[in-house]
C-alpha positions in Angstrom: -17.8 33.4 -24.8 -20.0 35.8 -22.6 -22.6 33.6 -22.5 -20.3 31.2 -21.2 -18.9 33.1 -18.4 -22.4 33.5 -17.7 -23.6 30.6 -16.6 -23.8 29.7 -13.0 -20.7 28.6 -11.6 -21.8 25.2 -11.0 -22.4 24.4 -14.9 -19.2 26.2 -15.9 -17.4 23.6 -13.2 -18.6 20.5 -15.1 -18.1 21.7 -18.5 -14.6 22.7 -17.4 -14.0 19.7 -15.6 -14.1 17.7 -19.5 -11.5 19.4 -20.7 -8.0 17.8 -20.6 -5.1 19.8 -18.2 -3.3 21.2 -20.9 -6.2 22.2 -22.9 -7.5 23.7 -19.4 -3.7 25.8 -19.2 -4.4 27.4 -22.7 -7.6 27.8 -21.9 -7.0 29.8 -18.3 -4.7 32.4 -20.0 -7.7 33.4 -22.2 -9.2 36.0 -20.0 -9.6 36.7 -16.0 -12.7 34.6 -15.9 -11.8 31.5 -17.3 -8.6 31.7 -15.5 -10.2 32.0 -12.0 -12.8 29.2 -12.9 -9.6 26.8 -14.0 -6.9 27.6 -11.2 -8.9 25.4 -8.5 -9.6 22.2 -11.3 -5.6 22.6 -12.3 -4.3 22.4 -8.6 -6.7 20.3 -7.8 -5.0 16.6 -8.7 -1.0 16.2 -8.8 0.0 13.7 -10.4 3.9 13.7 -11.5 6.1 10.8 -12.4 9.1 11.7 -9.5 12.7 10.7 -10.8 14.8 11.2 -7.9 17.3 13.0 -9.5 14.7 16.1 -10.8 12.8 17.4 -7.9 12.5 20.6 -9.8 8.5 20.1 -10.7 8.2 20.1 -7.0 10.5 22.1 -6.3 8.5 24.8 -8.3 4.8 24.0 -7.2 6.0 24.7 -3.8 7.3 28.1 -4.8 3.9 28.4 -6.5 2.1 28.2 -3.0 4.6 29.8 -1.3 4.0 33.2 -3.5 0.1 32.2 -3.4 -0.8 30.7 -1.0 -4.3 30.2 -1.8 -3.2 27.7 -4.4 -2.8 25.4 -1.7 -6.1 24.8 -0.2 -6.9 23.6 -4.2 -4.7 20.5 -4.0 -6.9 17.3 -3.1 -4.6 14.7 -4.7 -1.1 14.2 -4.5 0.1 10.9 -6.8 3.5 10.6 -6.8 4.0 7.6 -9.4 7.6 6.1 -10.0 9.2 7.7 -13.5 12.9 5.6 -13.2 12.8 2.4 -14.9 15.0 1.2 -12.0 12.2 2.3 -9.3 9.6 0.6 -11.7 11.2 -2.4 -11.7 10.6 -3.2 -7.9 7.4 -3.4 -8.4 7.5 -6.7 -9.7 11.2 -7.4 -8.4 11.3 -6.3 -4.9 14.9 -7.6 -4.3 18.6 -6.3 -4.7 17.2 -2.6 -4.6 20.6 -1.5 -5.2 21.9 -3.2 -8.2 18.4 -1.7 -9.5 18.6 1.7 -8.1 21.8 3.9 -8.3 22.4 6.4 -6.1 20.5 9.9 -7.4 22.4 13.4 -7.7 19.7 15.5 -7.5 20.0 19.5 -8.3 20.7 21.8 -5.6 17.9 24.3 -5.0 18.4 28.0 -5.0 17.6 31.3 -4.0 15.1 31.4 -7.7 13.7 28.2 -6.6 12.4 29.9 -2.7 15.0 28.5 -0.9 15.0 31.1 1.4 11.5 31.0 2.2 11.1 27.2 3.0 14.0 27.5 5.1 12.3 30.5 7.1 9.4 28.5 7.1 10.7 24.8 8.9 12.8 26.7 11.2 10.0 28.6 12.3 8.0 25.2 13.5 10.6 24.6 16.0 10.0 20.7 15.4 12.7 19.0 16.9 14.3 17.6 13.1 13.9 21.1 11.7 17.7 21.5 11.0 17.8 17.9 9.5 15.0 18.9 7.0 16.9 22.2 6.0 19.8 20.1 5.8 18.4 17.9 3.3 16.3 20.3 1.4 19.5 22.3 0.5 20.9 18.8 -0.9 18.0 18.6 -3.0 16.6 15.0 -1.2 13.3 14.0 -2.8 11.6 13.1 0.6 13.0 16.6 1.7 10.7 18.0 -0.6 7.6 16.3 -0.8 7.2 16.6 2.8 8.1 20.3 2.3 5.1 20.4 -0.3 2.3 18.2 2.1 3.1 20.4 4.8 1.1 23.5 3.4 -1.7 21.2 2.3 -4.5 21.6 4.2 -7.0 20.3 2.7 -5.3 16.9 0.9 -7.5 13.5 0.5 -5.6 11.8 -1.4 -1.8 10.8 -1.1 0.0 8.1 -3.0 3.4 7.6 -3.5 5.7 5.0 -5.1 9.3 3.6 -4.3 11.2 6.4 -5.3 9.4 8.2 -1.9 9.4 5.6 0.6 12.8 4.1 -0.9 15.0 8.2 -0.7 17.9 6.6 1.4 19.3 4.2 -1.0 23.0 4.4 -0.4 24.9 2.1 1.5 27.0 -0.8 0.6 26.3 -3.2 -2.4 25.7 -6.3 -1.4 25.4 -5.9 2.5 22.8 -6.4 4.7 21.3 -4.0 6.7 18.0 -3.9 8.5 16.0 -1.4 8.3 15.9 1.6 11.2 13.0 3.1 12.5 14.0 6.3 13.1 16.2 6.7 10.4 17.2 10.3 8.8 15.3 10.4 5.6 11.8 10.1 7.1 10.7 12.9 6.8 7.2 12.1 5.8 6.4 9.7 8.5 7.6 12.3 10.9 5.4 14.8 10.1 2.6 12.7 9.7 3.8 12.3 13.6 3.9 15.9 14.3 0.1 16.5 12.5 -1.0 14.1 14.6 0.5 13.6 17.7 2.3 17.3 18.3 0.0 19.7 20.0 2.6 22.7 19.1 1.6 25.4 17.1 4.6 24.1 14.3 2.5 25.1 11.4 2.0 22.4 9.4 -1.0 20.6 8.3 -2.7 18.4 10.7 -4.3 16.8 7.3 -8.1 16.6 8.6 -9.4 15.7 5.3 -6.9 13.1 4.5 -9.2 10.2 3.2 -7.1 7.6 1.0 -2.9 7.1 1.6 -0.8 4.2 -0.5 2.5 3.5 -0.3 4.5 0.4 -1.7 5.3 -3.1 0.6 8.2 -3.9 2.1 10.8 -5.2 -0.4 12.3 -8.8 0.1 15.5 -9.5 1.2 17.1 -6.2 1.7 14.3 -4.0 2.9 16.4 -0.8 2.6 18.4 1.7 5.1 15.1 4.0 6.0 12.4 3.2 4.1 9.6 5.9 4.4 6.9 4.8 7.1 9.0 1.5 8.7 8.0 3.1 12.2 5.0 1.5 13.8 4.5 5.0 15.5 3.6 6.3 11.4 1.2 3.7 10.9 -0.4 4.6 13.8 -0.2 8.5 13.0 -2.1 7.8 9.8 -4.6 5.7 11.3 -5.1 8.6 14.3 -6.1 11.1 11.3 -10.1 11.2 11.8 -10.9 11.4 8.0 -9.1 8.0 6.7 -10.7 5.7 5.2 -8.2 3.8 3.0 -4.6 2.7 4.1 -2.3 0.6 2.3 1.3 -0.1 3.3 3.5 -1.4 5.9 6.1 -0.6 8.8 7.8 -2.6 11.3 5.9 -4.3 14.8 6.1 -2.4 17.9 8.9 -3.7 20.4 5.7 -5.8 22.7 2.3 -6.6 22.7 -0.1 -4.8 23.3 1.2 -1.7 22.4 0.3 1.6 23.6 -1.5 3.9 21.4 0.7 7.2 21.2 -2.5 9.3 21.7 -5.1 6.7 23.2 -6.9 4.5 20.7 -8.3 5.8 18.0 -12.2 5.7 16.8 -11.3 4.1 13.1 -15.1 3.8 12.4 -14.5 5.6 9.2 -11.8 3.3 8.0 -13.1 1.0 5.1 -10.3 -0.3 3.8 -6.9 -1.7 5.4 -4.3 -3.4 3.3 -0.9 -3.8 5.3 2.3 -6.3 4.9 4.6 -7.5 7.2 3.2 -6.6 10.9 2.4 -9.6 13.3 -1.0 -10.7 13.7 -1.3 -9.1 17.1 -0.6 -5.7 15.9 -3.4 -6.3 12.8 -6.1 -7.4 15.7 -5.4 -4.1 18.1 -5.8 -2.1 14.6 -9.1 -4.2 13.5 -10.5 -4.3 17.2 -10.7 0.0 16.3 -12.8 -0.3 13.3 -16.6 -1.0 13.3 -17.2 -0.5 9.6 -14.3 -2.1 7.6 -15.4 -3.7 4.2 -11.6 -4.6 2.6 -9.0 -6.6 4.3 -5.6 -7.5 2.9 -2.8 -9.1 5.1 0.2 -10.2 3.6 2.2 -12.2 6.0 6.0 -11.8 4.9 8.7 -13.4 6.8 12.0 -11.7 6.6 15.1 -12.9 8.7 16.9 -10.5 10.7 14.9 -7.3 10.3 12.6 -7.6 13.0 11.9 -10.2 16.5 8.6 -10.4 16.1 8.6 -11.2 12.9 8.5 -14.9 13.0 8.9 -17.8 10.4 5.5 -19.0 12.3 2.0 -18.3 10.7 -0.8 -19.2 12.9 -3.8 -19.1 11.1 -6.0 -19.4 14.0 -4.5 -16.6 15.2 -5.7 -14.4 12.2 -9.4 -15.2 12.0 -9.9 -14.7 15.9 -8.4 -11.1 15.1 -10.8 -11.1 12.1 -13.6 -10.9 14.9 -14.3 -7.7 15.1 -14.7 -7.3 11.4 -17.1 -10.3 11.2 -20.2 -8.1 10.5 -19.2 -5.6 7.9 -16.0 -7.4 5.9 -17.3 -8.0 2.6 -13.4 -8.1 0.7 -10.3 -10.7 2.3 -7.1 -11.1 0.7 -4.8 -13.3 2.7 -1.4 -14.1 1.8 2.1 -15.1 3.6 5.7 -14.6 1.6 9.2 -16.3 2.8 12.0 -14.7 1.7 15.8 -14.7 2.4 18.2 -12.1 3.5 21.2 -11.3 2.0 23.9 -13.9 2.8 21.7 -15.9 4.8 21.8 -19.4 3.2 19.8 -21.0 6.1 16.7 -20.5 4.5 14.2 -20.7 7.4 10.8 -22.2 6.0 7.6 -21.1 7.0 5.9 -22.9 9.7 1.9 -23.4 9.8 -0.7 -23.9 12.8 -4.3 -24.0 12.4 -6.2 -23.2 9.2 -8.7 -20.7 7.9 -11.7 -23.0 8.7 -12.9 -20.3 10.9 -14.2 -17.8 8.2 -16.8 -20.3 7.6 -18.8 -17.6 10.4 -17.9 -14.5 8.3 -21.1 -14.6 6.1 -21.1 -11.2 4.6 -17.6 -12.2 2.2 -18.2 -12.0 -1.0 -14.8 -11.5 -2.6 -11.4 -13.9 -1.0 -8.0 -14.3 -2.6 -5.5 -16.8 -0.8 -3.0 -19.3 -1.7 -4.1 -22.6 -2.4 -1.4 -23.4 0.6 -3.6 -21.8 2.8 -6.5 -23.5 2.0 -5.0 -26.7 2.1 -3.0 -26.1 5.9 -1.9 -29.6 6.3 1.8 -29.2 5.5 4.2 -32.1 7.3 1.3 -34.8 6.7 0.9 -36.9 3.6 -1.9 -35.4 1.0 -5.5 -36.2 2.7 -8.7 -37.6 0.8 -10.6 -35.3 3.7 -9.5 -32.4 3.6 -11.1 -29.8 1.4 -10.4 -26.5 0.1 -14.3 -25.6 0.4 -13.8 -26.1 4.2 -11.5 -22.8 4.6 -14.4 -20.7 2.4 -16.5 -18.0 3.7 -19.6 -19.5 2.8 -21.8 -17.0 1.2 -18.1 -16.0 -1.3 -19.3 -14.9 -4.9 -15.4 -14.7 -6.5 -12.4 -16.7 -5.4 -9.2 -15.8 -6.2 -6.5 -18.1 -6.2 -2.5 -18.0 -5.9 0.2 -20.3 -6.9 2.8 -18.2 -4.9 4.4 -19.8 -1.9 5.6 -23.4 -2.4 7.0 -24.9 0.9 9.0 -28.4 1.5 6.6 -29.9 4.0 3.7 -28.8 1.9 2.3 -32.3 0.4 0.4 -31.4 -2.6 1.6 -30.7 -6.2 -0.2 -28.9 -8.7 -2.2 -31.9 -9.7 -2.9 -32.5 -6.4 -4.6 -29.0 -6.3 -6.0 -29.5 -9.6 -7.6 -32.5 -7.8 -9.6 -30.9 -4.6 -10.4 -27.8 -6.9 -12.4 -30.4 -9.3 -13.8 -31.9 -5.9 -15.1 -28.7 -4.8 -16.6 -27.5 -7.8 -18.1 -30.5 -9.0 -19.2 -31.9 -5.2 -19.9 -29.2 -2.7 -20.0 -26.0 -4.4 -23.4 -26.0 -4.8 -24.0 -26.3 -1.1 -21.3 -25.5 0.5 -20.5 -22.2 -1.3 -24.2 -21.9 -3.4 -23.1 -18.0 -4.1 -20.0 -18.7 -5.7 -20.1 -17.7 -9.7 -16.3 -16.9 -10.1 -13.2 -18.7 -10.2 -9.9 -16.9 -11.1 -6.1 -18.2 -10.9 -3.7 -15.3 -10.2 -0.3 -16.3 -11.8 2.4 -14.7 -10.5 5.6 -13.9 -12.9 7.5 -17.4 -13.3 4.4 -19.3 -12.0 4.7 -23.2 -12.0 1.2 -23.5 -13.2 2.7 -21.8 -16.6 6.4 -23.7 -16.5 4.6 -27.1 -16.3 1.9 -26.2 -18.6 -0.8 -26.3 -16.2 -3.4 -23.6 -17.0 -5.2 -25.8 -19.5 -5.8 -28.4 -16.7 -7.6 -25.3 -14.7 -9.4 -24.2 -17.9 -10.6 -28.5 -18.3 -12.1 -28.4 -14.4 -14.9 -26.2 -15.7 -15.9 -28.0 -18.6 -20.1 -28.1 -18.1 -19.8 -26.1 -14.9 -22.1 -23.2 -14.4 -19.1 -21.1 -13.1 -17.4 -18.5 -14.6 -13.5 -18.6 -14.4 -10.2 -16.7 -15.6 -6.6 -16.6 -15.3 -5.1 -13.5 -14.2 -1.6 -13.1 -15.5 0.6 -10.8 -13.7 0.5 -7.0 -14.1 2.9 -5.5 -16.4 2.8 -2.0 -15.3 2.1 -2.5 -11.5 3.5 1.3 -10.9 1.0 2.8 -12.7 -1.7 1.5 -10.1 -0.3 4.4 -7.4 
């Protein structure tokens, strides 16, 4: 063991960085040494499975940097991964959130648990929802204490979080629609993303320079929820206002007009690579993208849902979206594009999506190699009878290595069955793909859970269109386990 403590510290680092966390626990109470060459690899990550009604483990790692304080400029990650089956399951069922999600009765915490300290310590920031915070943190909220724990972390990259965060207001009655409010009373997390960013007052909490990489879970269909975590434009545009991030996923409602005013003047996003967001208007994607100078991935998932906000429109125009695209036509090597209806709750009008344009324009974005969309995208001519003419190849980035196709999405006006699809796919692969897309050496068919393509007994008919082609392709069923992704 001494010649283990001495080697350099760099050596000692990797070696240590093998073992597993609770091997590396055991291992820290050993001796002095080893425990001051674990503590920075142990805090390093969090990762808990959060069930709303035990927010003890955080609870306690907050005493634990509250009593040391040096602990926290450790913690790089924070993963915050759904541990309630009822949470898991709107994953991959994001509807009627509250037959799934009974209300949680979480532990109060006490005087043992620091209370006293973290009280001490929000009052003293003189923030203007200070008493709110106490407030909840005395009820034990979850969002109440995660956003008690990121506020000491100064040095955080990483932060992803599931439902359980973003959805901590759940109550409210069964069966009743209510849209979602932007400054609702549960937010604490998007308000002190706010505050680190936009507040110039010495309130004490981190201003999260290093903050590289957040996720957080779309927008759920049909009842979106009372507060969900991050529905106010004005946290979107906190996060993107942090000068380290390079990865955001998520979503929040549109601003009340367009263009919108930057809270702090625009931002220099240069550094972001990576922008996956769901539900905002295509106007309030192009003033993000018109930003960024170096973005590689793109996802934008249109999703119309009546009632919750007027800009949100049963309209796509896809036009619209690749003029916005403009400023990424250099650098975006990664597209997904895709555009959900749902229905809100009692609302029997179902309002159909409406289409303009088509995607023909990405035919100037030369540096795609990787494009998922929904075969009713691709084929954009909706209230006219199917078209011997029009081609799926034609809305293609033309240099695309792997194309990823949808089933999701069916629409009345929309004139082609699955055959029909069957039918252009086997035109472009056998006709044009050579010329048209001459990169192009994958195919895959994401099915979504329920997919037609699986009902009707389809998937052999995709497997039969590559019979002698050169092209590799695959069917991507549906993720059991999407929570485990955060």
């Amino acid at each position: 063991m001494a010649s283990f403590h001495a080697c350099p510290k760099e050596l000692t680092d990797l070696i240590l960085e093998q073992v597993s966390t609770c091997d590396l626990a055991a291992l820290s109470l050993t001796s002095k040494k080893l425990y001051t060459a674990a503590i920075p690899l142990l805090y390093s990550q969090i990762s808990f499975n959060i069930n709303r009604n035990n927010p003890r483990p955080l609870i306690h790692l907050c005493r634990s940097i509250f009593k040391n304080p040096e602990l926290a400029i450790y913690i790089k990650s924070v993963r915050l991964r759904d541990g309630e089956p009822e949470t898991q399951k709107l994953f991959q069922c994001r509807n009627d959130h509250q037959r799934w999600t009974p209300k949680a009765s979480p532990p109060h915490p006490t005087d043992e648990d620091g209370l006293p300290e973290y009280v001490s310590f929000i009052a003293g920031s003189g923030l203007s929802y200070a008493d709110l915070w106490i407030e909840k943190l005395r009820a034990g909220d979850l969002n109440a204490c995660v956003a008690l724990l990121l506020s000491k972390l100064p040095n955080l990259t990483t932060f992803r979080v599931g439902y359980a965060v973003v959805l901590a207001d759940l109550t409210g009655i069964r069966y009743d629609f209510k849209p979602p409010e932007t400054a609702g009373e549960n937010q604490f997390l998007g308000k002190m993303f706010q505050s680190a960013a936009f507040d110039t007052s010495n309130h004490g909490i981190s201003r999260f320079q290093r903050l590289q990489d957040v996720f957080y879970p779309t927008i759920l269909d049909n009842n979106p929820g009372r507060n969900p975590e991050f529905s106010n434009p004005r946290d979107v545009m906190a996060l993107l206002n942090l000068p380290s991030l390079r990865s955001l996923s998520g979503w929040c409602l549109n601003p009340s007009s367009f263009p919108f005013t930057w809270p702090a003047g625009p931002p220099n996003l240069s550094h972001l690579t990576s922008l996956s967001m769901s539900f905002i208007h295509v106007d309030f994607l192009a003033q993000i993208l018109e930003r960024t100078s170096n973005l590689k991935n793109l996802s934008w998932e249109w999703k119309y849902i009546t009632d919750v906000d007027p800009l949100n429109t049963n309209t796509i125009d896809l036009d619209r979206f690749v003029e916005a695209l403009k400023p990424c036509q250099d650098t975006l090597e990664d597209l997904t594009i895709d555009c959900i209806n749902t229905v809100a709750w009692y609302d029997f009008d179902y309002r159909y999506v409406e289409l303009r344009g088509s995607l023909h324009g990405l035919d100037r974005f030369a540096n795609i190699k990787r494009f998922k969309t929904p075969f009713t995208l691709l084929l954009p001519e909706w209230d006219d009878d199917p078209k011997d003419s029009t081609r799926m190849e034609d809305s293609m980035p033309p240099n695309v290595e792997i194309v990823t196709l949808t089933d999701v999405n069916r629409v009345p006006d929309y004139p082609y069955d699955i055959d029909g699809e069957i039918t252009k796919l086997r035109a472009w692969i056998t006709e044009t793909a050579a010329t048209r897309t001459p990169k192009l050496v994958e195919i895959c068919l994401d099915l979504s859970s329920g997919s037609d393509w699986v009902w009707f007994e389809k998937c052999g008919d995709f497997e039969q269109v590559f019979e002698g082609s050169r092209l590799r392709h695959r069917i991507i069923e549906e993720d059991k386990e999407p929570w485990k992704d955060v």
